[in-house]
C-alpha positions as CSV (number, residue, x, y, z in Angstrom):
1,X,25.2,217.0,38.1
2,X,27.7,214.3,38.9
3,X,26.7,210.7,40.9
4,X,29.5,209.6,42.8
5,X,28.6,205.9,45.1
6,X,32.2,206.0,47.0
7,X,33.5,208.0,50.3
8,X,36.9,208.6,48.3
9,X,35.4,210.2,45.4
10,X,33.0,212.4,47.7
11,X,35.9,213.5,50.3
12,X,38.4,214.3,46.7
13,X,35.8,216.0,44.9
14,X,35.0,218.2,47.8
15,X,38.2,218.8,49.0
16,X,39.0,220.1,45.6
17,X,35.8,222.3,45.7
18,X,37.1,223.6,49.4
19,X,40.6,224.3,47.7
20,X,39.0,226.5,44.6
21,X,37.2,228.5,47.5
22,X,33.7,226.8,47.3
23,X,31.3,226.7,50.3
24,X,29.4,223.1,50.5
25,X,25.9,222.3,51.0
26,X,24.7,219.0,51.9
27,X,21.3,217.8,51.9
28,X,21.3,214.4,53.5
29,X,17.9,212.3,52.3
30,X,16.5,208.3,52.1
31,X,15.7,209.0,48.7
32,X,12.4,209.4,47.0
33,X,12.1,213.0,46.6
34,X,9.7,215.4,46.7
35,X,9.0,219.0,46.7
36,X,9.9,219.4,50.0
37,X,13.0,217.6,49.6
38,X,13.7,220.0,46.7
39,X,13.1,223.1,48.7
40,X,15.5,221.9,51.0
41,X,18.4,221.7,47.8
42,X,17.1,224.5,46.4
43,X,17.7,226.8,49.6
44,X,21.2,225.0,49.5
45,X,21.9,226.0,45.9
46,X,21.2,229.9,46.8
47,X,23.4,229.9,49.7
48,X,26.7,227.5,48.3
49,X,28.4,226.9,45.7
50,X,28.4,222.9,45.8
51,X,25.8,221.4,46.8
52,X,25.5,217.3,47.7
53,X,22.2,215.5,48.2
54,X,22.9,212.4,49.4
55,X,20.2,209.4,48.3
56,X,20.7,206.0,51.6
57,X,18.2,204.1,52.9
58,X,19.6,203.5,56.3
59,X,18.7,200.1,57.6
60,X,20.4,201.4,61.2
61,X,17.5,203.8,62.1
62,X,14.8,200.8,60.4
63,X,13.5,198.4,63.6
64,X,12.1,194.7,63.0
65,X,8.9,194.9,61.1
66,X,9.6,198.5,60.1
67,X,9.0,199.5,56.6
68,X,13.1,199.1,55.6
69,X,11.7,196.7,52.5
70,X,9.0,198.5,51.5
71,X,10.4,202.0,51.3
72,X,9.5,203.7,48.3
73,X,12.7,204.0,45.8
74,X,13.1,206.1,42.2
75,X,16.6,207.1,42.2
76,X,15.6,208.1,38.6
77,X,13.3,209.9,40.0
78,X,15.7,211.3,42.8
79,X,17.8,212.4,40.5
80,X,16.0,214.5,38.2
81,X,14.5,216.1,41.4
82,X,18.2,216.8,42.7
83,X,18.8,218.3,39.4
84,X,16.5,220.5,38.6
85,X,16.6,222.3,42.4
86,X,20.4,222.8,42.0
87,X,22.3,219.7,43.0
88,X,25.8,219.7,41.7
89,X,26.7,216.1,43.3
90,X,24.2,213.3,43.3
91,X,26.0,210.8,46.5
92,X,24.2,207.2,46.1
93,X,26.5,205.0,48.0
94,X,25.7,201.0,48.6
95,X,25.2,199.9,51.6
96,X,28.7,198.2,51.9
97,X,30.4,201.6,51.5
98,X,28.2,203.3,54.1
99,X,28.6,199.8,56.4
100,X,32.0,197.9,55.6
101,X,31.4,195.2,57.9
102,X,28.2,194.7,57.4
103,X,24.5,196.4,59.3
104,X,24.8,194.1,61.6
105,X,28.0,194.4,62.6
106,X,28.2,198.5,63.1
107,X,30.5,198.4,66.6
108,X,29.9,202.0,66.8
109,X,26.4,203.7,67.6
110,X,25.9,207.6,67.9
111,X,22.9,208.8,70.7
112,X,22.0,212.4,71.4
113,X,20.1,210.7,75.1
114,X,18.4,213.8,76.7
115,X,16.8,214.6,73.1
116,X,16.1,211.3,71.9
117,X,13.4,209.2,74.9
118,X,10.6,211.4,74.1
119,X,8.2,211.3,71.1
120,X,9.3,209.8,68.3
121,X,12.1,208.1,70.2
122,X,9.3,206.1,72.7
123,X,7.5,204.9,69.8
124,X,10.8,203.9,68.0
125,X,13.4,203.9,70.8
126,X,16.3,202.5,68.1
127,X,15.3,205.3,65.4
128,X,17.4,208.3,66.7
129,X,20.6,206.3,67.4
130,X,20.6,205.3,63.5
131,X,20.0,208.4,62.4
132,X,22.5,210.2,64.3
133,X,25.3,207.1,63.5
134,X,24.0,207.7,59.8
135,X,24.3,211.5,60.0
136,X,27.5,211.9,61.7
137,X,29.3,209.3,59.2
138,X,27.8,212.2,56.5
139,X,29.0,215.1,58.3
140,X,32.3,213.3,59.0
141,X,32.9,212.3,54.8
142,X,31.4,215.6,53.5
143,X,33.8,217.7,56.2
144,X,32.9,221.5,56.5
145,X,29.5,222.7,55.2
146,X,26.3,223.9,55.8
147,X,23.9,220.9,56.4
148,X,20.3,221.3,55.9
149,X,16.7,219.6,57.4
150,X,13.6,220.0,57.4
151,X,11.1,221.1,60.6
152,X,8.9,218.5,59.3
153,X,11.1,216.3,61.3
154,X,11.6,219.0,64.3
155,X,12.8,216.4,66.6
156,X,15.4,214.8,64.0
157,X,16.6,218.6,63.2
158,X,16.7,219.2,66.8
159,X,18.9,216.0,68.3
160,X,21.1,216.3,64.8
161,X,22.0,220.2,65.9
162,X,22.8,219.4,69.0
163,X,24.9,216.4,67.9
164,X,27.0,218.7,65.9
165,X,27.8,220.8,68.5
166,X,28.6,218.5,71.0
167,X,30.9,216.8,68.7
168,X,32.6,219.9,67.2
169,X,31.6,218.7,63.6
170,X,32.3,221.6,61.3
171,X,28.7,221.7,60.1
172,X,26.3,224.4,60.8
173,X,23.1,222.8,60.4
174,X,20.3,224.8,58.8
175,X,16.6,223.9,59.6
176,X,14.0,224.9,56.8
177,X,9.9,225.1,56.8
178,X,8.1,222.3,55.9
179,X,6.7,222.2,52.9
180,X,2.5,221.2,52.6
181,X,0.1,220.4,50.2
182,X,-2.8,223.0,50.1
183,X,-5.0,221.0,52.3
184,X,-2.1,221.2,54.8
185,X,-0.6,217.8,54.9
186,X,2.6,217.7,55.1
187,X,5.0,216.2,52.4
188,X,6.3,212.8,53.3
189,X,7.8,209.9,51.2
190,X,6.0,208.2,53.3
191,X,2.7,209.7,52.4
192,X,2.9,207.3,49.1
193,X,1.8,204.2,51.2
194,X,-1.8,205.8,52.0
195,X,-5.3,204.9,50.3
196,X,-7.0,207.3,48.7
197,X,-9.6,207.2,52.2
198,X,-6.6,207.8,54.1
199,X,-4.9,210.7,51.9
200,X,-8.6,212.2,52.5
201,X,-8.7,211.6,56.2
202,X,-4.7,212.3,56.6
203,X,-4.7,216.3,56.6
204,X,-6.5,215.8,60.6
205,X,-2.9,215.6,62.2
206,X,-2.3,219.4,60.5
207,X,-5.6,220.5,61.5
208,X,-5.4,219.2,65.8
209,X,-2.3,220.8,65.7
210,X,-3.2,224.3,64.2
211,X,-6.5,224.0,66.5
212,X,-3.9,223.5,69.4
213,X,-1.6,226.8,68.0
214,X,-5.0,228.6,68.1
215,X,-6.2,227.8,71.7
216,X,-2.5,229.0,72.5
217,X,-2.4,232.3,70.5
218,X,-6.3,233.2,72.3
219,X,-4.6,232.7,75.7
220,X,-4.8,229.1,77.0
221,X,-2.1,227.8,79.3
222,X,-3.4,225.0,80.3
223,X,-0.6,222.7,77.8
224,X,-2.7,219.2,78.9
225,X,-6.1,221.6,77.5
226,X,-4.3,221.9,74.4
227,X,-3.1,218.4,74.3
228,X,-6.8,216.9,75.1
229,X,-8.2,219.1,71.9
230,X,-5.9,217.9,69.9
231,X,-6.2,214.3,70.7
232,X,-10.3,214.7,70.8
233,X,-10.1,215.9,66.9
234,X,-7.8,213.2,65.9
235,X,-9.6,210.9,67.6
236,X,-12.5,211.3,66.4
237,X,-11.8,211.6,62.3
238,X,-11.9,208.5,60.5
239,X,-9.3,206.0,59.9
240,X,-6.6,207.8,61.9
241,X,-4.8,205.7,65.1
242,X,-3.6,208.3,67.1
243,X,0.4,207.5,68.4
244,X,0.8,210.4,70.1
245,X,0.5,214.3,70.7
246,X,2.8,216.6,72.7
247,X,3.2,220.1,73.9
248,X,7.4,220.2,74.0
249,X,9.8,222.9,74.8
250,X,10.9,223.8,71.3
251,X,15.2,223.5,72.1
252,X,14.7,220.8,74.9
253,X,11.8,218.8,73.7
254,X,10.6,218.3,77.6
255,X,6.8,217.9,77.8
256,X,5.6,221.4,79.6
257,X,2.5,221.9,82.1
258,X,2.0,225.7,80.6
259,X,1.8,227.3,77.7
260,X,3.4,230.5,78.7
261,X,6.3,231.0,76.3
262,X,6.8,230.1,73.2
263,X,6.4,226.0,72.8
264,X,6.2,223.5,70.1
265,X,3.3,221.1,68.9
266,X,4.1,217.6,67.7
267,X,1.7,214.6,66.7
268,X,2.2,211.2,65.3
269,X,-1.1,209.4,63.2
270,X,-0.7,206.2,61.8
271,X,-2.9,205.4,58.9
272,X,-3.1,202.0,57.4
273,X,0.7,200.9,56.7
274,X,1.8,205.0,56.7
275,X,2.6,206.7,60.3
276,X,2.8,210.0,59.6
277,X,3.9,212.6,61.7
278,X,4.1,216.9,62.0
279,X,4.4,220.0,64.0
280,X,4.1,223.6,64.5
281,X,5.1,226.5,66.8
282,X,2.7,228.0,69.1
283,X,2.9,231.1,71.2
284,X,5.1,234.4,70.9
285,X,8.2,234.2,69.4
């Protein structure tokens, strides 16, 4: 595995792997892997034949007070993960190469607006905007691949998709299951900032939103029912601050009043200094 930190040596070494007749995979990350990040490479190592993680704490998609400081880092760590799930091309650039003039200075912002006011984007309503400015800049230096995210982050997989398409990138992104512990939690870098208490009480988010999937699959339409049962288990486990939960049209990510095709089921817990958030489909495919 090579570690390249410049846009010149990422856009030569790939164009030389497009020459040679090799597809590219690219696995854009903050860093800190886990095994769900490594699920993600791994699919991309079966499917191409060069495969780039990239490893950028984006301070664009970070608001004041935000955990931008604190986020956990081990690009030792990162790479040995990259490696050993099948990354050919470890891409760690500095901040100055992913922001010349500076973050504060960025003249040009990206925004996906129909898929980016709801959820996540009320609680964090600059989030989206620096992740899509972040993710085009990566689609736009890595050029034609297949891109790859996780559902853990539906919404992010979801406004990111639609970006590509209404911006003709040659990207075909790819979403991919999220990947869980066994007491269904699911796998976040994030998830390093919680208290043993709180990694305890933390699996409730999973467990309102497969209670919600089950009242669904036994016939209820009712989508505020299934949002009120939800809440009510969150609510009342301990330590949890419920942000949010939502009943969403899985390709618009509009809040719906019925449960009568096939939606999506999103919720956002904060415990102590780690907001954690998950989903899961719910009715027939």
């Amino acid at each position: 595995m090579r570690t390249l930190t410049t846009v010149t040596e990422l856009r030569g070494h790939l164009d030389d792997a497009r020459r040679g007749g090799r597809t590219v995979g690219l696995v854009p990350t903050m860093g800190y892997l886990h095994e769900g990040h490594g699920s993600l490479i791994a699919r991309a190592a079966a499917e191409c034949d060069e495969v780039v993680t990239t490893v950028f704490v984006n301070p664009l998609q970070f608001a004041a007070g935000e955990d931008l400081d604190a986020y956990p880092r081990d690009l030792e760590g990162d790479a040995r993960t990259a490696a050993a799930a099948g990354c050919s091309v470890l891409f760690v650039p500095p901040e100055p190469e992913m922001y010349p003039h500076g973050r504060d200075s960025v003249a040009t912002s990206v925004r996906v607006d129909s898929l980016a006011s709801v959820m996540e984007g009320a609680s964090r309503p600059t989030h989206f905007a620096g992740v899509c400015t972040v993710v085009a800049k990566l689609f736009n230096i890595a050029g034609p691949c297949r891109a790859y995210f996780g559902e853990k982050d539906y919404q992010q997989l979801a406004i990111v998709s639609r970006m590509a398409e209404d911006l003709s990138f040659p990207v075909e992104v790819v979403g991919c299951p999220t990947t869980r512990h066994d007491d269904g939690l699911a796998l976040s870098s994030r998830n390093a900032y919680l208290t043993v208490p709180e990694r305890e009480a933390a699996p409730v988010l999973h467990r309102a939103l497969g209670a919600g999937a089950a009242m669904v699959a036994a016939g209820e339409s009712d989508a505020d029912a299934v949002r009120a049962e939800m809440a009510r288990i969150i609510e009342e486990a301990p330590l949890g601050e419920l942000d949010y939960v939502e009943v969403a049209d899985p390709r618009t990510l509009a809040a719906v009043t019925r449960c009568d095709r096939p939606v999506r089921l999103f919720g956002a817990v904060r415990f102590g200094r780690a907001r954690l958030i998950d989903n899961v489909a719910a009715g027939a495919p």
